[in-house]
Each structure stands twice: as structure tokens, then as C-alpha cells.
PLY file of the C-alpha trace (Angstrom):
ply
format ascii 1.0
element vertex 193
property float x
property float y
property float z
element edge 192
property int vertex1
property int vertex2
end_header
90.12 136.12 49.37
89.91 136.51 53.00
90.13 133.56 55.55
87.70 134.92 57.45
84.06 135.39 56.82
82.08 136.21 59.51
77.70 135.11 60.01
76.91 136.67 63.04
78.52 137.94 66.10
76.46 136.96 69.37
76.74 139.13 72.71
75.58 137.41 75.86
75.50 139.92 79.48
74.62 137.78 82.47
73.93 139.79 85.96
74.60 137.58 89.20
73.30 139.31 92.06
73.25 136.53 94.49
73.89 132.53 95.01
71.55 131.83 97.55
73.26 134.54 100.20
73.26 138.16 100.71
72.17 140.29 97.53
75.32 142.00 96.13
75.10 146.20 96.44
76.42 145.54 92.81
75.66 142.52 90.59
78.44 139.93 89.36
78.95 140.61 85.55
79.88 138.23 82.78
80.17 138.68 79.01
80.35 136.52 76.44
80.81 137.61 72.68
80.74 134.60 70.00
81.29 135.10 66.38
79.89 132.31 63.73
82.58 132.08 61.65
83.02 130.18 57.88
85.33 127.44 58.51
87.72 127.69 55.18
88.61 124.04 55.70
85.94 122.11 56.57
85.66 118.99 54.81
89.08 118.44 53.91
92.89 118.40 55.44
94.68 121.25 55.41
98.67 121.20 56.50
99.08 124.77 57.42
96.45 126.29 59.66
98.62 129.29 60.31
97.51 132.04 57.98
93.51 131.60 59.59
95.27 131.63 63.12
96.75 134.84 61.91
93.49 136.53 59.87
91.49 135.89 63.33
93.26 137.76 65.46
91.44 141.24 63.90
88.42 139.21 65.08
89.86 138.76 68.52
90.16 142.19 69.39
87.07 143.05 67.83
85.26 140.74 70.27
87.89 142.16 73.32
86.58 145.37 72.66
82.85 144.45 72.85
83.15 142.82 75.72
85.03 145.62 77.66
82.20 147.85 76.37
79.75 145.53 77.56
81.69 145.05 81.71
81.76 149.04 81.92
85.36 149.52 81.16
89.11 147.97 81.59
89.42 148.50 85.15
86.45 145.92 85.59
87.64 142.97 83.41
89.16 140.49 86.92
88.65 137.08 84.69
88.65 135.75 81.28
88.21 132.44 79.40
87.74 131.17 75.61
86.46 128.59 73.54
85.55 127.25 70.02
82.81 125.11 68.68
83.86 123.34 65.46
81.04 121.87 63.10
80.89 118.72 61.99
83.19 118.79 58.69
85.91 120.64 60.80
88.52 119.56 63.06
89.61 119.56 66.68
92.90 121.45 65.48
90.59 123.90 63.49
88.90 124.96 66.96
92.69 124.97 68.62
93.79 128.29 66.14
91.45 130.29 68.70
94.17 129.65 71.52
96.35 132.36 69.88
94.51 134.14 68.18
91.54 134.77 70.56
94.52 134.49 73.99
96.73 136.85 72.30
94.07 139.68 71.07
92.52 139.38 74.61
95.32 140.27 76.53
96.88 143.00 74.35
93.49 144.52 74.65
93.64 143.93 78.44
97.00 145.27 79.16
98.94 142.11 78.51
97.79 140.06 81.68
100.10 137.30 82.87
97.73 134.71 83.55
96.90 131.76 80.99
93.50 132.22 79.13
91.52 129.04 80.07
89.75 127.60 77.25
87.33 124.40 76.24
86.96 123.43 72.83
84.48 120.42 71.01
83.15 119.62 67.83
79.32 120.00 67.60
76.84 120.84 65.91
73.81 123.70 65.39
73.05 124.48 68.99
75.71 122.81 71.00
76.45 124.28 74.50
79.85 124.49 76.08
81.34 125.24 78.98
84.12 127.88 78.79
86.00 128.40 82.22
87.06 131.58 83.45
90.13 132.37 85.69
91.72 135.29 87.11
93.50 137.83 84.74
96.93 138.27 86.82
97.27 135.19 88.71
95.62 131.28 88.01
95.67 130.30 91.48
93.17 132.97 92.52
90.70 129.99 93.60
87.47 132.46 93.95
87.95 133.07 89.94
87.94 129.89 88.65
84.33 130.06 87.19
82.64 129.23 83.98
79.91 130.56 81.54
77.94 128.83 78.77
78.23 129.49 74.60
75.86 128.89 72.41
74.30 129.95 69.70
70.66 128.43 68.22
71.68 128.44 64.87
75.67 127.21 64.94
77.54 126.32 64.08
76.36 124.68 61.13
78.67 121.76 59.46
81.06 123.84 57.72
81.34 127.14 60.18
83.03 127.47 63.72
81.62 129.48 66.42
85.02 131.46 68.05
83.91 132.70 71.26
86.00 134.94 74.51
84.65 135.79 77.68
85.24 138.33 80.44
84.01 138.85 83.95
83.78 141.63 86.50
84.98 138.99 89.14
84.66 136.10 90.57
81.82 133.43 91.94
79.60 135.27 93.83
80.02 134.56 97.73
83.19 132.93 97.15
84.44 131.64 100.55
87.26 128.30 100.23
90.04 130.00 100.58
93.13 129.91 98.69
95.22 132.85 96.81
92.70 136.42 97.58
93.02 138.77 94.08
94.14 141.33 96.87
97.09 139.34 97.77
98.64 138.57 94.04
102.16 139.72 93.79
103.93 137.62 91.07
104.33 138.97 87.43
104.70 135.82 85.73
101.12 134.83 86.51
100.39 132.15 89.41
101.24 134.00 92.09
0 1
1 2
2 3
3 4
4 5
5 6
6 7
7 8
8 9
9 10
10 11
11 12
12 13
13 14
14 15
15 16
16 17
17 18
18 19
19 20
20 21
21 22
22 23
23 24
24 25
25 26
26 27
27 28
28 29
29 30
30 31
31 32
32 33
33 34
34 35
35 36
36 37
37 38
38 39
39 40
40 41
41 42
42 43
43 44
44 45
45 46
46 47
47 48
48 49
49 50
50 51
51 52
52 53
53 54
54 55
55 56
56 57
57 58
58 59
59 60
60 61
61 62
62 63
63 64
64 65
65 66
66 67
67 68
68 69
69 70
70 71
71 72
72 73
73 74
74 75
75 76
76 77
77 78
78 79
79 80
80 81
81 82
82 83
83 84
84 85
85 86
86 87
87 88
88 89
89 90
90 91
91 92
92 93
93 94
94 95
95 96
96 97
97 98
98 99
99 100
100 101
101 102
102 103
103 104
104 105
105 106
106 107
107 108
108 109
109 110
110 111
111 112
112 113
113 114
114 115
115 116
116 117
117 118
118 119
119 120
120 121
121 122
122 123
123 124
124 125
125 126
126 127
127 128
128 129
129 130
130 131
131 132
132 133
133 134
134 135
135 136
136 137
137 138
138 139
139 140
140 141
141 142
142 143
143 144
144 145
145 146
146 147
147 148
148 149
149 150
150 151
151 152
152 153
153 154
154 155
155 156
156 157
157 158
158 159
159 160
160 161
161 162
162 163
163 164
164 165
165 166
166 167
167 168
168 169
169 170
170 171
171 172
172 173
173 174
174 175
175 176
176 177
177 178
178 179
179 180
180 181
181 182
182 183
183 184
184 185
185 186
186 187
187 188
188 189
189 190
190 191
191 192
């Protein structure tokens, strides 16, 4: 039996086109897909989490994919982010299997960036909103990336599911102006700079 049975899958497209200054010539993009997924432990302890960290990551590039799709392409994707919302008979640690396998699907669908994937992870219930920051593909210190974008989903996740969610975005806050590392100006491969 598989470890992973997926509800629903959620896509979410927002269109920034300004922040109170000049209207963009083309609007600020950000994609979130979020799959409602049967937790296969809730309710109980389990020692070995590995083989779900391993089933999801067939769901991580599933959700990679849609949300390249959804940004207009590969060469678009500048910033990226994930998150998990457990229900209420899970576990922190059950929500924590999304850093690899969500991380690692997203950037070998992106080209392997070098920047970490920022993430945010709770335990809630139906409805619960969180906040899932977004930084920079190639570098972490690009300051106008650091961003975030809201998941949720109206009905989950309910008590025994987990709602496994990734996020892209065409690039950073609109009318971004403190200073700090310019995407134009990265030229380290290991990520910060």
C-alpha cells in the first residue's frame, strides 16, 4: 500500500501589479500549489518517517511542475519557499519530511539552485493559514526576495491529513528599494553570495 494518498491538490496564482507606487508594465507573480495529503501516522508514533519522506518526493515534482506551468516557464521562477500544515493527530516531525522531499524535488525541477528553500511549518487544523517565506533561488542574501505568501485550504487539513505545500515567484517584493545584495550582482555558486 502506498504512503501516499492524495485529497486534493490546490493551485493558488496571485498577480501584484503595484504596492502603493508605480503600476508594473508586468505584474509580480506568485504560485502556490498545496496538496491535502493522508497522514499514514496520525494518531500514533512512528520511529522511521523515512520511507513517506521518500514516497513524497513524486509529489514534489508533481507540484514543481504545476507551478512552473502556472509562472510561464523556468526562466521566470527568481524565488521559492515551502511549508506543511500537520492536523491535529500528526506531528511537528510529520510536517518536517516536506524539507526534503518538497526542497529536493523543487530544485531538481529548477535546475538544482544553490540557495536554501525557506520553509514554515505548524500543526493546525481545517482552515489554518500560514505564512510560507520566499527567498531568492541562487543566492539568500538577495534582500528584495525575501517575501512571503499565504496557504490555506478551507477544508484541511482535517485531523488525520497534512496539507504539503511549495511556492514559486516571478521575483521579488514589488518596489523593492533597501538595498542589500541586487539578483543582478549574485556571483557565488554555493548560494549566499
Amino acid at each position: 500500500m502506498s504512503l501516499m494518498n492524495v485529497r486534493k491538490v490546490k493551485l493558488d496564482l496571485e498577480e501584484v501589479w503595484h504596492e502603493g507606487g508605480a503600476r508594473l508594465e508586468e505584474p509580480l507573480l506568485v504560485a502556490v500549489a498545496t496538496a491535502i495529503v493522508a497522514n499514514p501516522y496520525a494518531g500514533r508514533y512512528e520511529p522511521n518517517l523515512l520511507p513517506f519522506m521518500q514516497a513524497l518526493r513524486e509529489l514534489g515534482a508533481d507540484l514543481s511542475s504545476r507551478l512552473i506551468t502556472q509562472l510561464g516557464g523556468l526562466s521566470k521562477v527568481e524565488a521559492y519557499g515551502k511549508g506543511a500544515i500537520v492536523g491535529e493527530d500528526g506531528e511537528l516531525e510529520h510536517g518536517a519530511v516536506w524539507h526534503e522531499a518538497g526542497g529536493w524535488a523543487m530544485r531538481e525541477t529548477l535546475g538544482d539552485p544553490k540557495a536554501m528553500v525557506p520553509s514554515a511549518k505548524t500543526i493546525g487544523g481545517v482552515g489554518t493559514r500560514l505564512m510560507v517565506p520566499l527567498g531568492h533561488i541562487h543566492a539568500s542574501y538577495v534582500r528584495s526576495h525575501y517575501g512571503t505568501c499565504e496557504v490555506t485550504v478551507w477544508d484541511g487539513p482535517r485531523r488525520n491529513e497534512i496539507a504539503f505545500a511549495l511556492a514559486m515567484a516571478t521575483g521579488g517584493r514589488v518596489h523593492a528599494r533597501l538595498g542589500g545584495l541586487r539578483a543582478s550582482d549574485i556571483q557565488g555558486h554555493d548560494g549566499l553570495r
